[in-house]
KEVOMI-525601 format. One line per 10 residues: number of its first residue (from 1); for each residue x, y, z of N, C-alpha, C, O. Coordinates in steps of 0.1 Angstrom, whole numbers, plus 2048, in hexadecimal, padded with zeros to 3 digits. Example, Ala and Ser with C-alpha at 12.3 -4.5 7.8 and 13.67 -1.06 7.14 Angstrom:
2
1	884 7C7 84E 87B 7D3 84E 884 7DF 84E 88E 7DF 855; 880 7EA 847 889 7F5 847 881 800 84F 886 80B 850
This chain:
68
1	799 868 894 79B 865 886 7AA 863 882 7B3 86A 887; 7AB 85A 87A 7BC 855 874 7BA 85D 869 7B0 85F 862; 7CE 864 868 7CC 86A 859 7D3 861 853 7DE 861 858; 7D2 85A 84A 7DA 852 840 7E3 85D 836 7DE 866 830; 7ED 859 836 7F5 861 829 7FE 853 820 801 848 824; 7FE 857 817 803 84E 80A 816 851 80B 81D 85B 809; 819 83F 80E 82A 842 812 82E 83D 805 838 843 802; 82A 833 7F9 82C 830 7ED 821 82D 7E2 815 82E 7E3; 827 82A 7D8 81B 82A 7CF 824 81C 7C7 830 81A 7C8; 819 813 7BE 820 809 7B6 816 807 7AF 80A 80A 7B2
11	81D 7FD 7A2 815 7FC 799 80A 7F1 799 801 7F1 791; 80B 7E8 7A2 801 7DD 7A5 801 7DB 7B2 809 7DE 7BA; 7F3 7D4 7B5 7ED 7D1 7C3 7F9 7C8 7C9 7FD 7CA 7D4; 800 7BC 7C0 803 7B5 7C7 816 7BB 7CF 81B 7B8 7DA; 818 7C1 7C7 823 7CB 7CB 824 7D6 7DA 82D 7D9 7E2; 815 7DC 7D6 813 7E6 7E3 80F 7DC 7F0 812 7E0 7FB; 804 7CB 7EE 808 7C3 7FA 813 7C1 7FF 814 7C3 80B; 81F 7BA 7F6 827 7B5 7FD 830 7C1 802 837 7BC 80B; 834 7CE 801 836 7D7 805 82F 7DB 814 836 7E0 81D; 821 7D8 815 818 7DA 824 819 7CE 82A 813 7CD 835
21	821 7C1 824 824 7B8 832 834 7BE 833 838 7BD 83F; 83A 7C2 82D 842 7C2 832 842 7D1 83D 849 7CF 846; 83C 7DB 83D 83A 7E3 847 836 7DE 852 83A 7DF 85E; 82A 7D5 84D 81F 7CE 85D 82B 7C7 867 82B 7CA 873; 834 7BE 862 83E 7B6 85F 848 7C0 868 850 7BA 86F; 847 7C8 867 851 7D4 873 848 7DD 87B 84E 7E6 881; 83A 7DB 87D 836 7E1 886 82D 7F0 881 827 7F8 887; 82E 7ED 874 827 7FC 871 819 7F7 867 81B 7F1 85C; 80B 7F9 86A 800 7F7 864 7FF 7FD 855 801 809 854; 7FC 7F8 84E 7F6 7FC 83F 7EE 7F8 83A 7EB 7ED 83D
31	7E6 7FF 82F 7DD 7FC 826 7E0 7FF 81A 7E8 807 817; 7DA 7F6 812 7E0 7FD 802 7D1 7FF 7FB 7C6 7FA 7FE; 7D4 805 7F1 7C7 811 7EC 7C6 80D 7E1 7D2 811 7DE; 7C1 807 7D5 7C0 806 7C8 7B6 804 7C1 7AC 7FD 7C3; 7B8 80B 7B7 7A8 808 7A9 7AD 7FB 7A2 7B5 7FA 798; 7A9 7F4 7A7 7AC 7E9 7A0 79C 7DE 79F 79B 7D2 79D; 793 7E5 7A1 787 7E0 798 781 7D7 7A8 779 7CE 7A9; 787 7DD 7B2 780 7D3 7BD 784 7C6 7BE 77D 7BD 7C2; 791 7C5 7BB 798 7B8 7BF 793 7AF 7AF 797 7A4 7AE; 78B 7B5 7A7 788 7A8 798 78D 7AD 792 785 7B3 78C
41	79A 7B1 78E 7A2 7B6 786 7A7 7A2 784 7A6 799 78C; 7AD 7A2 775 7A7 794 772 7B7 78F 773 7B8 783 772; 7C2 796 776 7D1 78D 77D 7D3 798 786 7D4 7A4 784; 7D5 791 792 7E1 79A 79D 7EB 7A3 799 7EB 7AE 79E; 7F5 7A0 790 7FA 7AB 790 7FF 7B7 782 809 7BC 77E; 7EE 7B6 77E 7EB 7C1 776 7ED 7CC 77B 7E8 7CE 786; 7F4 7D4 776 7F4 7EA 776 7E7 7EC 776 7E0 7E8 76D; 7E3 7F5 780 7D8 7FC 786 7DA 808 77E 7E5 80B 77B; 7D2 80F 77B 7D0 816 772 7D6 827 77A 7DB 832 775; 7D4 824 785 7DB 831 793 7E6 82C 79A 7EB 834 7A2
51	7EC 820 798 7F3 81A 7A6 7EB 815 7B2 7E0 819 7B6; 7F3 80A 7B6 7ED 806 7C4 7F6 812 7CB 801 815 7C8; 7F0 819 7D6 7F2 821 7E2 7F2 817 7EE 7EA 80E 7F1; 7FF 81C 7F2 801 813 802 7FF 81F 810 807 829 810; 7F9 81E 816 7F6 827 81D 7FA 824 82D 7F8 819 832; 7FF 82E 836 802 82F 848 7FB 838 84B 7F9 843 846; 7F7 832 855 7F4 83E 867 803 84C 863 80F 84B 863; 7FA 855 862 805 863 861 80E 85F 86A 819 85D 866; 80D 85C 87A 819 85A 881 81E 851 881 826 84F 88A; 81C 847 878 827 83C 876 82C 841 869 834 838 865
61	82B 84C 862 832 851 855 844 84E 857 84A 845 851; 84B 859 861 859 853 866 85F 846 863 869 843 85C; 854 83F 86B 859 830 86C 859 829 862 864 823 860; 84F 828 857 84F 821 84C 857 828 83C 858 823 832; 85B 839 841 862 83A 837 870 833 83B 877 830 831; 874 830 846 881 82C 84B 885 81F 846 890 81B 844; 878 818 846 879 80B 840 877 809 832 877 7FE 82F; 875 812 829 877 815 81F 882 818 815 880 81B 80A
């Protein structure tokens, strides 16, 4: 089992993507986490009501705070 831990938080989906190419982009995997209605939130970069969560593999935490 992977433990995912949360390395940032932002106000829109499209902010916490381009933040997870740029980790992929150096080697470190991410996902990003958001209530944003299942992708029909009706513009990209509307505020999510929690933030988009960008998420790593705990042992890539190091690495991607570095690149932060």
């Amino acid at each position: 089992m992977v433990n995912l831990v949360i390395i940032k938080t932002f106000n829109t989906r499209m902010e916490a993507e381009i933040a997870k190419g740029f980790l992929e982009a150096n080697g470190v995997k991410a996902v990003v986490q958001a209530d944003d209605e299942g992708g029909m939130a009706p513009f990209p970069f509307r505020p999510t009501s929690q933030g988009a969560r960008l998420l790593v593999k705990e042992s890539d935490l190091k690495k991607a705070e570095e690149l932060f």
